[in-house]
C-alpha positions in Angstrom: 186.6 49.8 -136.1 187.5 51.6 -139.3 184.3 54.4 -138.6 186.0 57.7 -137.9 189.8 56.0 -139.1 189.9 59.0 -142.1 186.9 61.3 -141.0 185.3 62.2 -137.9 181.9 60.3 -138.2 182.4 58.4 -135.1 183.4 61.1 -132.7 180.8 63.3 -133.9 178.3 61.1 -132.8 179.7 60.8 -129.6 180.1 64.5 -129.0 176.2 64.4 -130.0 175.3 61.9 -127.4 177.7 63.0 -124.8 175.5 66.2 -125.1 172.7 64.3 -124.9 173.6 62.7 -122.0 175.1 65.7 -120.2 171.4 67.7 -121.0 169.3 65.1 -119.7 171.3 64.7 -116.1 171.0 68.5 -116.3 167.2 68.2 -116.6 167.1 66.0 -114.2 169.3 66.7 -111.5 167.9 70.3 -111.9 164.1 69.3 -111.5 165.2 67.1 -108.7 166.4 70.0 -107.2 164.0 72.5 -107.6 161.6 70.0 -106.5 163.3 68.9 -103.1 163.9 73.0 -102.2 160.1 73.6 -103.1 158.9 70.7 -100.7 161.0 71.4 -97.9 160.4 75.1 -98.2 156.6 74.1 -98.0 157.3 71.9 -95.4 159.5 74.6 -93.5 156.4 77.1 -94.0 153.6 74.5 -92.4 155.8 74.1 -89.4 157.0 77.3 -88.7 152.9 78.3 -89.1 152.0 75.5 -86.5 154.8 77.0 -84.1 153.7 80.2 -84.4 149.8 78.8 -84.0 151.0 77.2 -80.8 152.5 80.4 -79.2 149.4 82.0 -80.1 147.4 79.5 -78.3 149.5 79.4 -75.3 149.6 83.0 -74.9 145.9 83.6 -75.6 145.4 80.6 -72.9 147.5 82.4 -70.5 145.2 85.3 -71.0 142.3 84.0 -70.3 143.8 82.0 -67.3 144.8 85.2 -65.4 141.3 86.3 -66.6 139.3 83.9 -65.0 141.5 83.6 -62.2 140.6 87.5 -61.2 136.7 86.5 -61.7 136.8 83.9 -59.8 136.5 81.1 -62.3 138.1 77.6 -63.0 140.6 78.0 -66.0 140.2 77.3 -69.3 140.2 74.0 -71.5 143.8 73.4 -73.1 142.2 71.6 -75.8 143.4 74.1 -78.3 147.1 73.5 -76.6 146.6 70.2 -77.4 145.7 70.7 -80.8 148.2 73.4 -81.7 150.7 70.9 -80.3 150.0 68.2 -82.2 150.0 69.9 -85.3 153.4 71.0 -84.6 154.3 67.2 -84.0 153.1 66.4 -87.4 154.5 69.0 -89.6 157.8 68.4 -87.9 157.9 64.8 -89.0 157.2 66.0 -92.5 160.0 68.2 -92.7 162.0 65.3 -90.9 160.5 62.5 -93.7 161.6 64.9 -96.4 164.9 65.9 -95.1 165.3 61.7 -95.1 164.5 61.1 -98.8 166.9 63.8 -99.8 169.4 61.7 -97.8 168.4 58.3 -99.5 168.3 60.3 -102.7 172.1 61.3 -102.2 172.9 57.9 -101.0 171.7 56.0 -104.3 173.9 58.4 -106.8 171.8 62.1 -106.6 174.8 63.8 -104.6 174.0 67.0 -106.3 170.5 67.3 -104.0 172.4 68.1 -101.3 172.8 71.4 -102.8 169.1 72.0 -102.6 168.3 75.6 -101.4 166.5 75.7 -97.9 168.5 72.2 -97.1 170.9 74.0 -94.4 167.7 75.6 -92.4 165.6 72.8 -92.6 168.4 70.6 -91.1 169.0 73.4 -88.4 165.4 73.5 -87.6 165.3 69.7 -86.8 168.8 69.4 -85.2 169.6 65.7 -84.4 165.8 64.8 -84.5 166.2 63.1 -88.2 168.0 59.8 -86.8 170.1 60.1 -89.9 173.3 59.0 -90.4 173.9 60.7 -93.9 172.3 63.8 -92.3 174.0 63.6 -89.3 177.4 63.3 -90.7 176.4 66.6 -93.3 175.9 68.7 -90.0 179.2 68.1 -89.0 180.7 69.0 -92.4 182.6 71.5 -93.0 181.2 72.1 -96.6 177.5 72.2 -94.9 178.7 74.8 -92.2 180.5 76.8 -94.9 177.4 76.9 -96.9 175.5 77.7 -94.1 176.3 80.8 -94.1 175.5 81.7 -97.6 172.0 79.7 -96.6 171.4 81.9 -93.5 168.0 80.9 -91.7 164.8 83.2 -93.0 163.2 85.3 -90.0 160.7 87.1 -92.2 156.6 86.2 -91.6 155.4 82.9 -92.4 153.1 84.3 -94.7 156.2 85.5 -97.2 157.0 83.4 -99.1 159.9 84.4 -101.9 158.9 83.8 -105.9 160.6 83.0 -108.4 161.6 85.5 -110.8 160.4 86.1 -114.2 162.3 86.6 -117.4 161.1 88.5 -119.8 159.2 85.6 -121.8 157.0 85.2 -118.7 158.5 82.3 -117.3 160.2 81.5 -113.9 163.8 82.2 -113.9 166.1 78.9 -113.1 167.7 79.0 -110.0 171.0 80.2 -109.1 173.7 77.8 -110.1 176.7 76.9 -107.6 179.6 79.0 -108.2 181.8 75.6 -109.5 179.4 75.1 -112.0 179.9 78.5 -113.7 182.0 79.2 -116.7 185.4 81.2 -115.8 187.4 83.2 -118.1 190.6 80.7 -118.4 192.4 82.6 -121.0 194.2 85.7 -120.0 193.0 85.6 -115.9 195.3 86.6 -113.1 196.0 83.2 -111.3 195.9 82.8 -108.0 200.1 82.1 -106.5 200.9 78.8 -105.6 202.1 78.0 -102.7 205.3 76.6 -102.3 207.2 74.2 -100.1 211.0 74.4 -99.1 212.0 70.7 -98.9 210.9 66.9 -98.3 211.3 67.0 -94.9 208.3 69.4 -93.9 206.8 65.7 -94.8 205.8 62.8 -92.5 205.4 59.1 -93.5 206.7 59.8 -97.0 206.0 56.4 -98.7 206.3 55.9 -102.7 202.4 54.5 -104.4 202.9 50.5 -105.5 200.2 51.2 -108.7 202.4 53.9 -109.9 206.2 55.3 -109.9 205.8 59.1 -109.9 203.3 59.0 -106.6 203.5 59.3 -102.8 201.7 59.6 -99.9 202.9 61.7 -97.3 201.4 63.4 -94.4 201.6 67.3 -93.2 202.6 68.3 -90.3 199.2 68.9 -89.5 198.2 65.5 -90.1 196.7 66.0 -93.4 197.2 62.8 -95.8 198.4 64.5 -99.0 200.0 63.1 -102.2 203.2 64.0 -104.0 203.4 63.6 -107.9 206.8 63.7 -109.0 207.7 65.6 -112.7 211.4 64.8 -113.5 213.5 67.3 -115.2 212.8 65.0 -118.7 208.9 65.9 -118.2 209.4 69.7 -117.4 206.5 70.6 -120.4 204.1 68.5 -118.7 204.7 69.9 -114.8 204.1 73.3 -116.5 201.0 72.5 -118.2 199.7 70.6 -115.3 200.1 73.2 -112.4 198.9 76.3 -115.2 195.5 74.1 -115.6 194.9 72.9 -112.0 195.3 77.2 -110.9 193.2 78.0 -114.1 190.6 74.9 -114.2 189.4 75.1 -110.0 186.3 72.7 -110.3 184.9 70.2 -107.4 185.2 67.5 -109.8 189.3 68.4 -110.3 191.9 67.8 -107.8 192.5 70.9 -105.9 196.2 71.9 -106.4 197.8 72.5 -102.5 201.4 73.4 -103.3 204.3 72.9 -105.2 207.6 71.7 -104.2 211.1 71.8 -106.9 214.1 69.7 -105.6 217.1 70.2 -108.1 215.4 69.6 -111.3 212.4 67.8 -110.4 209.1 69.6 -109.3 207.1 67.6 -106.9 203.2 68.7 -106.9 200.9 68.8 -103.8 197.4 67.5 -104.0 195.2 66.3 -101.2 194.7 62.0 -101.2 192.1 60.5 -102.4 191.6 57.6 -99.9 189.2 56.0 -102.8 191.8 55.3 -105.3 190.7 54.9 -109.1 187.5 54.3 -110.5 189.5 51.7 -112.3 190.1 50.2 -109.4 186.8 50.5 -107.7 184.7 48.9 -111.2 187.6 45.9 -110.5 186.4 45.1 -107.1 182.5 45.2 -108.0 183.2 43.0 -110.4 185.5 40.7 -108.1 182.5 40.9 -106.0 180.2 39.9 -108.0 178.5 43.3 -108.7 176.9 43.2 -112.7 175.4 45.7 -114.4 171.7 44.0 -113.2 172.8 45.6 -109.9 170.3 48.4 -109.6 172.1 49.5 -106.4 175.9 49.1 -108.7 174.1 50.8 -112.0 172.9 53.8 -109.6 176.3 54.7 -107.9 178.3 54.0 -111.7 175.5 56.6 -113.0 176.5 58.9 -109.9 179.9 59.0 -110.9 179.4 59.1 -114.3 177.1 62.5 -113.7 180.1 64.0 -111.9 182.8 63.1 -114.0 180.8 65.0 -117.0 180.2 67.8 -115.4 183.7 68.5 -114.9 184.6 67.4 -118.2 181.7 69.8 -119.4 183.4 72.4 -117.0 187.1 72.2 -119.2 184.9 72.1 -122.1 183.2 75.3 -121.8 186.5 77.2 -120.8 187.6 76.0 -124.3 190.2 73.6 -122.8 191.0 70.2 -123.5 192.0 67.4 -120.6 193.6 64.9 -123.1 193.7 62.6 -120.1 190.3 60.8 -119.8 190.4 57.2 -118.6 189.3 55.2 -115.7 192.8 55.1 -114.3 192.8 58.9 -114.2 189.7 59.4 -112.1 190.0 59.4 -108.1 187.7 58.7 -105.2 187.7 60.3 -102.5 186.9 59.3 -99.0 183.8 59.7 -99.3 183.6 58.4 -102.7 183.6 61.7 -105.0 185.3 61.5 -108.3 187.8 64.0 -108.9 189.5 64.7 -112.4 193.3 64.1 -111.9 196.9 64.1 -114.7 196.8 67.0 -116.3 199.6 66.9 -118.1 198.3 66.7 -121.3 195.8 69.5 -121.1 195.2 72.4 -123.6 194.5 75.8 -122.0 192.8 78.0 -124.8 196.5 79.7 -124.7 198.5 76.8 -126.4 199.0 77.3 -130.1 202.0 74.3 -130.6 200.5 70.8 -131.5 200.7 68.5 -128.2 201.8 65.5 -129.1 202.6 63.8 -125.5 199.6 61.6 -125.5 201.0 58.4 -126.7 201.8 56.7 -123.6 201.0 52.8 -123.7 198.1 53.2 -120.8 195.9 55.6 -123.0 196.1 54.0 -126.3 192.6 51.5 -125.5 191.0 55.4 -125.1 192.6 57.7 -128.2 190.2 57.8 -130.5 190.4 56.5 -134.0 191.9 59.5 -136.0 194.7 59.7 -133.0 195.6 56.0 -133.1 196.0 56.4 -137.0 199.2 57.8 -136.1 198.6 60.9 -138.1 201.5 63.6 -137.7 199.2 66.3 -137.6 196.5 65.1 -135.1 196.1 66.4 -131.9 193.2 66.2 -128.7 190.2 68.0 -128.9 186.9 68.1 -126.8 185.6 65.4 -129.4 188.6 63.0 -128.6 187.7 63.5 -124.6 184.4 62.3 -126.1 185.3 59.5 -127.2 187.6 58.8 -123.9 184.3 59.0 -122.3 182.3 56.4 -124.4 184.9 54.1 -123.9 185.1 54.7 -120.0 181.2 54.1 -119.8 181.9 50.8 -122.2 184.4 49.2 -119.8 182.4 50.3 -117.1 179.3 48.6 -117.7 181.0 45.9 -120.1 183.8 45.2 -117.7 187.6 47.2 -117.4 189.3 44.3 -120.1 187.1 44.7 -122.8 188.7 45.9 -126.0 186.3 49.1 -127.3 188.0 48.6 -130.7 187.3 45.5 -131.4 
């Protein structure tokens, strides 16, 4: 309890095995990954060679059916057919058995395998054939078909296959990172307008959140569900800092900012719903349910989350920002059970120089860590104090949401 109270032992050594942590899921969602695209490429090559091996064979069989036919002579055996065929049958079920693990693999916490590069052709090559469910419903996704068409199917020879390129040390290159994962240049970029709303009514079904008094759900005309956070005119500071880190800080593990809305004095923001609700809420219910931490299925899909969660936090790290927000209650699921970063009013864009000192609020003091909750005039959130945030997310996560970290 008193470690880190007048020094910074304790975060320090969280900040060390946050990075820890953060490195190994990179090793090994990365090897995962590279892995999967490899054996599906090699499956995609022994199939496409077997096709190709059967059009030869029934073209050569034609060939020497007309042949025969002009001499006279009974056609030819289609034994070669048959064999071409059935090669074709088998490496077709390979590619299918692959394209299924990747699926379990996603379904037991590995989301990011989805991304695997030659997962888009290998799904168009089998169409519905898998018998998938998790497959089936990323066909119809629009993230799949979007990223489609930066995975466009390969028509050169089978015999081509692409290598990875070396650095100058000799060894192969990693592969191309997704385009959320990479760092952006927060301070002094030209952000993207917001759009902004006239009034309420351009809402449907506008209903305020039980759990919480600033939220509401509302529907769009278009029958999007969407959610409405209220700033009043006493928390002007933090709608600012909010809406300038959701344009600057655009991350698939943050909350998407749709729009903005002012009424009066108060500024109303946009942001689509997450059906889920909090990973507060959802470690509540395993544990109503009897889910424990022996749970291998539970321990998986916590892990999953957990994987996420840092990599967004890693995300506002490396753009030198801090959230200042990180607890359970702050985390939301989506539909289809995504965590999303969400309150950012006490972030700090590299561009803030004043002290923020609007992190006292009674529902954060269980995660501020020790040199915060000394009530020191002077202290103030930094990626080390996120850190800490995060240890004591994991702790109630595995340990149980009412357990007292600083005790």
């Amino acid at each position: 309890d008193g470690c880190g109270m007048g020094g910074r032992e304790l975060p320090a050594a969280l900040t060390e095995a946050r990075a820890k942590f953060s490195r190994l899921c990179e090793l090994i969602v990365s090897g995962a990954v590279v892995r999967t695209s490899a054996k599906l490429k090699d499956c995609e090559m022994k199939l496409r060679r077997a096709e190709d091996e059967l059009v030869e064979a029934k073209a050569e069989h034609m060939k020497l059916t007309v042949k025969n036919r002009r001499a006279g002579k009974p056609p030819p055996s289609s034994a070669s057919i048959s064999a071409s065929q059935v090669a074709v049958a088998r490496a077709s079920v390979l590619l299918v058995s692959e394209l299924r693990l990747v699926a379990t693999r996603a379904a037991l916490g590995l989301v990011e395998i989805v991304g695997a590069e030659g997962l888009t052709r290998a799904l168009c090559i089998v169409g519905r054939s898998h018998g998938d469910p998790i497959l089936d419903r990323l066909q119809k996704h629009p993230r799949w078909q979007s990223a489609q068409a930066s995975d466009p199917i390969d028509d050169s020879p089978a015999e081509e296959s692409p290598k990875l390129e070396a650095d100058a040390s000799g060894t192969a290159s990693k592969p191309k990172t997704s385009p959320t994962l990479e760092k952006t240049a927060v301070a002094g970029k030209a952000l993207a307008p917001v759009p902004k709303r006239g009034s309420l009514s351009e809402y449907l079904d506008l209903e305020p959140v039980p759990s919480s008094s600033r939220l509401s759900k509302a529907r769009r005309s278009s029958g999007e569900e969407v959610a409405l956070k209220l700033h009043d005119d006493l928390n002007a500071l933090g709608a600012t800092r909010e809406i300038r880190a959701l344009q600057a800080l655009q991350h698939s593990g943050i909350v998407p900012l749709l729009a903005t809305l002012q009424v009066d004095k108060a500024i109303y923001i946009e942001m689509p719903w997450s059906s889920g609700g909090t990973l507060e809420r959802w470690c509540s219910v395993q544990m109503e349910n009897g889910a424990s931490t022996a749970d291998t299925e539970t321990v998986l899909q916590c892990l999953g989350f957990f994987r996420q969660v840092w990599s967004a936090v890693s995300f506002i790290h490396a753009n030198d920002a801090v959230y200042g927000n990180l607890a359970l209650c702050h985390i939301l699921l989506t539909s289809d059970l995504r965590p999303v970063l969400c309150d950012f009013t006490n972030c700090i864009m590299p561009e803030d120089s004043a002290p923020n000192r609007t992190y006292r609020s009674p529902e954060q003091a269980e995660y501020l860590a020790p040199e915060l909750s000394s009530g020191s005039s002077n202290s103030q959130l930094t990626k080390a104090s996120d850190c800490y945030a995060g240890g004591v997310m994991l702790a109630k996560t595995f340990m149980g949401v009412a357990v007292d970290v600083s005790s």
